[in-house]
C-alpha positions in Angstrom: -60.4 10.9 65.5 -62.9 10.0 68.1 -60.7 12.2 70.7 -61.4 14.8 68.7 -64.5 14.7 68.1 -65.6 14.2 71.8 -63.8 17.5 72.7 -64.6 19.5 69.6 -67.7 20.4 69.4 -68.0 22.0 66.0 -67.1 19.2 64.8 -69.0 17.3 66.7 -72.4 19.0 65.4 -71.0 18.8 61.9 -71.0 14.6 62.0 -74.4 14.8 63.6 -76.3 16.7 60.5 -74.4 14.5 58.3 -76.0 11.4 60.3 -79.2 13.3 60.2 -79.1 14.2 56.4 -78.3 10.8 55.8 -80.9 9.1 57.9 -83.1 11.1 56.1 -82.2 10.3 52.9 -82.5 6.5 53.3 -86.2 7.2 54.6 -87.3 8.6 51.4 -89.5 7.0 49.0 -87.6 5.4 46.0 -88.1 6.8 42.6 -88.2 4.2 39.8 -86.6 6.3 36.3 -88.8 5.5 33.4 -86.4 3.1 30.4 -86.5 5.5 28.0 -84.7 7.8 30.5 -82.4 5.4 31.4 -81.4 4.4 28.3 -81.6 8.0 26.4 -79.0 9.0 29.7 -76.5 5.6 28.4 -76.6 6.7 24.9 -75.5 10.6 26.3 -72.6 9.3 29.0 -71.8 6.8 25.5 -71.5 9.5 23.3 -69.6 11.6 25.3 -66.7 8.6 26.5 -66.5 8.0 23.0 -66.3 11.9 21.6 -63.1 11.0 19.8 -63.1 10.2 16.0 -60.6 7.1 16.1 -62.3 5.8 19.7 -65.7 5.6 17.9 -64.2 4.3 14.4 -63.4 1.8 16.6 -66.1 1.0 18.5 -67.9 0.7 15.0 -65.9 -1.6 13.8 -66.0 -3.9 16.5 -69.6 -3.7 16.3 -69.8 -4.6 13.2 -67.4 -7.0 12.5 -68.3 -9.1 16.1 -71.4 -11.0 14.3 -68.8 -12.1 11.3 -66.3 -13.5 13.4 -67.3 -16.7 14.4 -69.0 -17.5 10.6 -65.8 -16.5 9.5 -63.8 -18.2 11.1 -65.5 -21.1 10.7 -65.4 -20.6 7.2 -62.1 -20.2 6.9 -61.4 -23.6 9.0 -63.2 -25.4 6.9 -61.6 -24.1 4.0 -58.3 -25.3 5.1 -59.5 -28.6 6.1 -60.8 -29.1 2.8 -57.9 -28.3 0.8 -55.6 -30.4 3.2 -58.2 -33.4 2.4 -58.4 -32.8 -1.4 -54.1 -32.6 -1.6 -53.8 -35.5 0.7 -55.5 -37.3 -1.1 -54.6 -36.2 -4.4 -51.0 -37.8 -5.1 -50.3 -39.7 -8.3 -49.0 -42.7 -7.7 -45.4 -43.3 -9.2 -45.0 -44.9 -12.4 -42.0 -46.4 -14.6 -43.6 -45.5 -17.9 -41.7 -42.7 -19.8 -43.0 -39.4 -20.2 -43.4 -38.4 -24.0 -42.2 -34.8 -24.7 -45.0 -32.8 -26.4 -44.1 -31.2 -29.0 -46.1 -27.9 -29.0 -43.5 -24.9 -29.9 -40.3 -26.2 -31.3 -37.4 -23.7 -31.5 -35.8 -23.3 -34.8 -32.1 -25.4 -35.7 -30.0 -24.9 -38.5 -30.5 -27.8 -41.1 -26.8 -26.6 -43.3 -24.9 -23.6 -43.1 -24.0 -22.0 -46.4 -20.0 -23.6 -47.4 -18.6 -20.0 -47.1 -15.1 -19.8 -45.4 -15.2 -17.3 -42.4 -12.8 -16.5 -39.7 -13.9 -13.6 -36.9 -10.6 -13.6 -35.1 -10.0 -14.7 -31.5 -13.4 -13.5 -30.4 -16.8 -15.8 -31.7 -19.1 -13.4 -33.2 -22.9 -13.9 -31.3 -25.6 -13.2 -32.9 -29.8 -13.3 -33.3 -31.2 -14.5 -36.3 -34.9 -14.1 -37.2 -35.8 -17.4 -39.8 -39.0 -17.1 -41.5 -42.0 -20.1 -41.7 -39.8 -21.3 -44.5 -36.7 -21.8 -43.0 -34.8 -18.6 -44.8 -33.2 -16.1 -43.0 -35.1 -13.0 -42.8 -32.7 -10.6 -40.7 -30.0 -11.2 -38.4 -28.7 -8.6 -34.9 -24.9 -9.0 -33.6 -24.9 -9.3 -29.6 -21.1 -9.8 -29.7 -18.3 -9.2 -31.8 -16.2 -6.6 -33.4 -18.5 -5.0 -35.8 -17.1 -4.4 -39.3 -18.0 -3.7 -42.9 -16.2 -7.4 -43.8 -17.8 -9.1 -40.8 -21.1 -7.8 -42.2 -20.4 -8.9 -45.7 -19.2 -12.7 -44.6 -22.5 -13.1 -42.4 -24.4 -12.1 -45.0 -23.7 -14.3 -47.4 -23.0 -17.2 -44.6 -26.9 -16.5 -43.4 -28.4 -16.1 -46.4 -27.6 -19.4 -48.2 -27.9 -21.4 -45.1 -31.3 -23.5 -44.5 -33.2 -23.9 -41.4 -35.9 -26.2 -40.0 -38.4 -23.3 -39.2 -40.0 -23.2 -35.4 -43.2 -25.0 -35.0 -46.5 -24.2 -33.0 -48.7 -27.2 -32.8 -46.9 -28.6 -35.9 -46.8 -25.6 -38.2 -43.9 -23.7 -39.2 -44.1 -20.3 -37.9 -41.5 -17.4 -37.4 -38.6 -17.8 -34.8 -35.6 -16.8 -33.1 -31.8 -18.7 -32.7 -28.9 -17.7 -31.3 -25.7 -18.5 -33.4 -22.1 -18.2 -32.3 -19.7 -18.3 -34.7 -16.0 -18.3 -34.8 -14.7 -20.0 -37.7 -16.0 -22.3 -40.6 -13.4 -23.2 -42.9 -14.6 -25.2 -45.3 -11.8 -27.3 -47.7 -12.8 -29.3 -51.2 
C-alpha cells in the first residue's frame, strides 16, 4: 500500500485531505448536548430497537417483574423453610394404646331374613336394597340375575318380612343402602 501510494499521486492527494479533514476535526471546539437531548435521543433509538409487539411485551415484563424477584423469592424460601420446620417437628410419637373406631355413619345389616324358601338357580341373584330409618325395606334394584316374574315375587316377600338394623349418622337411624346376594335359603321345620 505504501508503494502505491508513493507513485500514485491521486491517491496520494486523496489520503492527504483526509489527514487534513481530520486534523481539523479534532481542532474543533467540543459541543456538550443538553440531557434532555440525550435522553429524549435514548428513548427514540429505544423505541425504535424495540418496534416489535412481543420484543416490548417483553421488555415490560421484565421491567416489572425485576423489583419482585428478590422479595419473592425470598418469600417463597421462607415459606418452605417453615413448613419443613413445622412437619419436622410435628410427628406423633408412637403409642400402644388402641384406636377406638368412631362410630359416625354405620351402614345398614340385616338383623333376620324373612323364613321364605328361595332358590335362584346356579347364578346368586345381586341386588340394592333401600331400608328405611326403621329398618323396613322400602324398595329393592336387581344388579344381577335372571329377571323373572317368580324371582320378583320370592324377593318380595323374602325383603318385605325381613328386619334390618337401620344405618346410623351420629347415632340416629337414617335411610341407607345394602347390597345383598342371594342364592338360596331353604329353610326346614
Amino acid at each position: 500500500m505504501r508503494f502505491h501510494l508513493n507513485y500514485c499521486v491521486a491517491c496520494r492527494q486523496e489520503l492527504d485531505r483526509w489527514e487534513t479533514l481530520q486534523a481539523d476535526l479534532r481542532y474543533l471546539p467540543r459541543h456538550r448536548v443538553p440531557p434532555e437531548l440525550a435522553l429524549r435521543l435514548r428513548v427514540l433509538l429505544s423505541q425504535r430497537l424495540h418496534r416489535n409487539p412481543l420484543g416490548l411485551l417483553l421488555v415490560h415484563l421484565e421491567n416489572g417483574l425485576r423489583p419482585l424477584l428478590l422479595p419473592a423469592s425470598a418469600g417463597v424460601l421462607t415459606a418452605i423453610i417453615c413448613f419443613g420446620l413445622i412437619l419436622g417437628t410435628g410427628v406423633p410419637p408412637v403409642s400402644n394404646i388402641p384406636d377406638v373406631p368412631l362410630r359416625i355413619v354405620t351402614p345398614p345389616r340385616v338383623k333376620e331374613l324373612a323364613p321364605i324358601n328361595f332358590s335362584a338357580g346356579d347364578q346368586p341373584v345381586v341386588l340394592v336394597t333401600f331400608i328405611s330409618a326403621a329398618g323396613r325395606v322400602k324398595d329393592y334394584k336387581v344388579l344381577s340375575g335372571a329377571p323373572s316374574r317368580e324371582l320378583t315375587h320370592q324377593l318380595d316377600r323374602i325383603l318385605f318380612f325381613s328386619l334390618f338394623q337401620p344405618a346410623t349418622t351420629l347415632g340416629k337411624p337414617t335411610d341407607g343402602e345394602v347390597v345383598l346376594s342371594l342364592r338360596r335359603i331353604t329353610v326346614r321345620g
